[in-house]
C-alpha positions in Angstrom: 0.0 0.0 0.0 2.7 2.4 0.5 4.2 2.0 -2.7 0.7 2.0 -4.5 0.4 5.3 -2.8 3.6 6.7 -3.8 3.0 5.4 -7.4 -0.7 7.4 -7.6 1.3 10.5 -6.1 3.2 10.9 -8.5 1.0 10.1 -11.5 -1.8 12.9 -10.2 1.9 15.0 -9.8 3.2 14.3 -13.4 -0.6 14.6 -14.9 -1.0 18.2 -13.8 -4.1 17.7 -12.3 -3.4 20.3 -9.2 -0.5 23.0 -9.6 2.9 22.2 -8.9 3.5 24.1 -6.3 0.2 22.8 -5.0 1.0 19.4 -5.3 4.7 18.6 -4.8 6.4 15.5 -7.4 7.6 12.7 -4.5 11.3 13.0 -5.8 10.9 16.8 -4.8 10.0 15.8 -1.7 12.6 13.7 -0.8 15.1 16.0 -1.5 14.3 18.5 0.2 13.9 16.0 3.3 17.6 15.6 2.2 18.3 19.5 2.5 16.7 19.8 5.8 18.9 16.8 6.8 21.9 18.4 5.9 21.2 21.7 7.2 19.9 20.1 10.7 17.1 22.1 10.6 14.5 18.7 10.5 16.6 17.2 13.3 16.1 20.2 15.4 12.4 20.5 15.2 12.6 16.5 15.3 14.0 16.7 18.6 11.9 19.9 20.4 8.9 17.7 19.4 10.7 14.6 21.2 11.4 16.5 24.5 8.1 17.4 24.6 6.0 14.4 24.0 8.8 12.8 26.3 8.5 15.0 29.2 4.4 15.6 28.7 3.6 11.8 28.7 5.6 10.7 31.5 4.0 13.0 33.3 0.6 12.2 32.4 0.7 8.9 32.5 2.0 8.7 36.1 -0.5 10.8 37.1 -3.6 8.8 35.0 -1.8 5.6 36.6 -2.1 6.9 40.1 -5.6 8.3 40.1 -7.0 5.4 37.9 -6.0 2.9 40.5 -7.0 5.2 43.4 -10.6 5.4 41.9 -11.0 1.9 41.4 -9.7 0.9 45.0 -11.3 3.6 46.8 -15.0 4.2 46.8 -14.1 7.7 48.3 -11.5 8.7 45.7 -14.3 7.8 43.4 -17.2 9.3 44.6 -15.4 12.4 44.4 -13.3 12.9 41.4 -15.6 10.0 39.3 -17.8 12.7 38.0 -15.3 15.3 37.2 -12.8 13.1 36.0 -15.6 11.6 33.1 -16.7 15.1 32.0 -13.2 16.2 32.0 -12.2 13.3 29.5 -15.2 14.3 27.3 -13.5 18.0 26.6 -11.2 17.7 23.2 -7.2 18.8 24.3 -7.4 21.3 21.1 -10.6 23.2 22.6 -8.4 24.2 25.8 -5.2 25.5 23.7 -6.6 29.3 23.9 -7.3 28.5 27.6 -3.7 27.3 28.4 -2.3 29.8 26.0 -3.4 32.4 28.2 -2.7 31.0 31.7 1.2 29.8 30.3 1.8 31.3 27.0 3.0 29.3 24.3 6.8 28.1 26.2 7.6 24.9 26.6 5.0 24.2 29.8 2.1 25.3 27.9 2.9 22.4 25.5 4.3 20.1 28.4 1.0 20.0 29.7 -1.1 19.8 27.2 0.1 16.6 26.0 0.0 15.7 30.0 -3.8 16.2 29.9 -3.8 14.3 26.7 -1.6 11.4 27.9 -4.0 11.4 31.5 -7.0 10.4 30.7 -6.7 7.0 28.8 -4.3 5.4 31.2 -6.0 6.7 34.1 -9.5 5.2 32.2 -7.3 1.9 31.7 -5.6 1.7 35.1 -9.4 2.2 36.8 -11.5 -0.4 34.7 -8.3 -2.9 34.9 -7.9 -3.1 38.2 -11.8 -3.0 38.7 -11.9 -6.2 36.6 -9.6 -8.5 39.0 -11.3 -11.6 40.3 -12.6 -11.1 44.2 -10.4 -13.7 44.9 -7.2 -12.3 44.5 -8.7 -9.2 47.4 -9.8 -12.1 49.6 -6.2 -13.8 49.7 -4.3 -10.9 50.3 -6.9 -9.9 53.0 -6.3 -13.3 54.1 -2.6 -12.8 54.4 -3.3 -9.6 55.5 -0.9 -7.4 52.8 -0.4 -3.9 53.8 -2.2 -1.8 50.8 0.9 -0.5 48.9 2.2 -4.3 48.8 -0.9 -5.4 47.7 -0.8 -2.7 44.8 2.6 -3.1 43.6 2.3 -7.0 43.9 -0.8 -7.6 42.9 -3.5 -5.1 41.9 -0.8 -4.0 39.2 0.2 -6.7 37.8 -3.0 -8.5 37.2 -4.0 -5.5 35.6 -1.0 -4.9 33.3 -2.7 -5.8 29.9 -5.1 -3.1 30.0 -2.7 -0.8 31.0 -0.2 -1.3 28.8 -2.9 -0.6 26.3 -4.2 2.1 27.8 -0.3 3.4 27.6 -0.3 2.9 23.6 -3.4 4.5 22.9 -2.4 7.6 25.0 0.6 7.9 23.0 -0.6 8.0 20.0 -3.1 10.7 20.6 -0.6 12.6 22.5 1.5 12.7 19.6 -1.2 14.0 17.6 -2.2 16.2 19.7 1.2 17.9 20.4 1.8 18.6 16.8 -1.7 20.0 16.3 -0.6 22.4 19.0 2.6 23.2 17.4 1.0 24.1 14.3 -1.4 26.9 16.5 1.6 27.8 19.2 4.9 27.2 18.5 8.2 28.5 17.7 9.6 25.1 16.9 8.9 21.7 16.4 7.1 19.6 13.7 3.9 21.6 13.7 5.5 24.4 13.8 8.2 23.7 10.7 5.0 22.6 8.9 2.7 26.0 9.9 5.5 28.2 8.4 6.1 26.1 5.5 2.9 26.7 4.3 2.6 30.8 5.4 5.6 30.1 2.9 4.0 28.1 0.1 6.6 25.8 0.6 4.8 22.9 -0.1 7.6 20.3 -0.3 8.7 21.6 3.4 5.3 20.7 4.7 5.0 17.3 2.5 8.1 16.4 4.7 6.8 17.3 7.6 3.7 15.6 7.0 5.7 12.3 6.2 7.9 12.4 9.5 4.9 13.0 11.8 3.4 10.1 10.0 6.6 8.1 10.4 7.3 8.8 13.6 4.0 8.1 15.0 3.9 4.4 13.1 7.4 4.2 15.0 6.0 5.0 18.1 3.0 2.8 18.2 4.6 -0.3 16.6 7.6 -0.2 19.4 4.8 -0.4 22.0 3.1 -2.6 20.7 6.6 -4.7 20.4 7.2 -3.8 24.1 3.5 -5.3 24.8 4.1 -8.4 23.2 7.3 -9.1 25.2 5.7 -7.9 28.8 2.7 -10.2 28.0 4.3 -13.3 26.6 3.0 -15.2 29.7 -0.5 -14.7 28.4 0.4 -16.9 25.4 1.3 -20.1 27.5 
């Protein structure tokens, strides 16, 4: 398919169907992904992406980790954020950018946390409904051998819950990742997003084609090492 795609981009490119510098030839595209190589300038706005989705998911996912288990241990934890923490999921990360943009302005924390918020809600929704879905038996042993709570978390609630987690974990992200080069495109002064928002103020087309591509890239590289990670830590579900 990606080489079916490549062929029908460049036949709609060579048969003039859109202007050229509407519709950039492949070959153009590449190099110029060459140039931006050589210059640094892709490997620049590579990286400030990185740091950011780096920084922004560990962050969130801790914190989704944490509460999700909280709300599915304690009745009181979720009895009182439940309800906010379900209408809070419902709100798109995009529709709070002017929101942030005005509380931090558009350096690195305003984009730090925005992918935090994006990163929280899925693995705090995974954490909660996995470790809601362990058999009563497993509670009634460590009852039984009376575990103090944070044992029984770490050696059991956790575990038994892992494959929805780790899911939980690859779907967040993913949509961080989206999500934190939307933002670049509306707030940035580097980064992917950004590199492609100028590009087309620009009309450089080809610049943007390439930026298109390495989001694209990076994101299948993202998803298909966790899901290569998920298949080793879950190899015991196979036996």
């Amino acid at each position: 398919s990606p080489l079916a795609l490549l062929a029908l981009w460049a036949a709609v490119a060579a048969a003039g169907v859109f202007p050229r510098n509407l519709l950039v030839p492949p070959l153009a595209v590449v190099q110029t992904f060459a140039e931006l190589l050589a210059s640094g300038e892709l490997q620049e706005h590579l990286h400030s992406s990185l740091s950011r989705l780096g920084l922004g998911f560990a962050f969130g996912a801790l914190g989704g980790l944490g509460l999700g288990v909280l709300m599915a241990l304690s009745k009181t934890v979720d009895a009182y954020c439940g309800p906010l923490f379900h209408t809070l999921r419902q709100i798109p990360s995009i529709a709070l950018i002017p929101m942030f943009v005005l509380l931090f302005g558009i350096d690195e924390t305003f984009k730090i946390i925005i992918v935090a918020k994006a990163a929280f809600f899925p693995v705090a929704l995974a954490a909660s409904e996995g470790v809601r879905a362990i058999p009563r038996s497993y509670f009634e042993v460590a009852q039984v051998y009376r575990l103090p709570w944070p044992t029984f978390v770490w050696r059991i609630a956790l575990p038994a819950a892992t494959p929805p987690i780790i899911t939980g974990l690859r779907i967040s992200l993913t949509r961080a990742w989206v999500v934190l080069v939307a933002t670049e495109l509306l707030a940035a002064d580097s980064g992917l997003g950004q590199m492609i928002e100028m590009s087309r103020q620009m009309l450089r087309i080809d610049i943007v084609m390439v930026g298109v591509v390495v989001t694209g890239v990076v994101g299948f590289a993202l998803d298909f090492s966790f899901r290569t990670l998920e298949q080793r830590l879950l190899r015991w579900q196979t036996r």
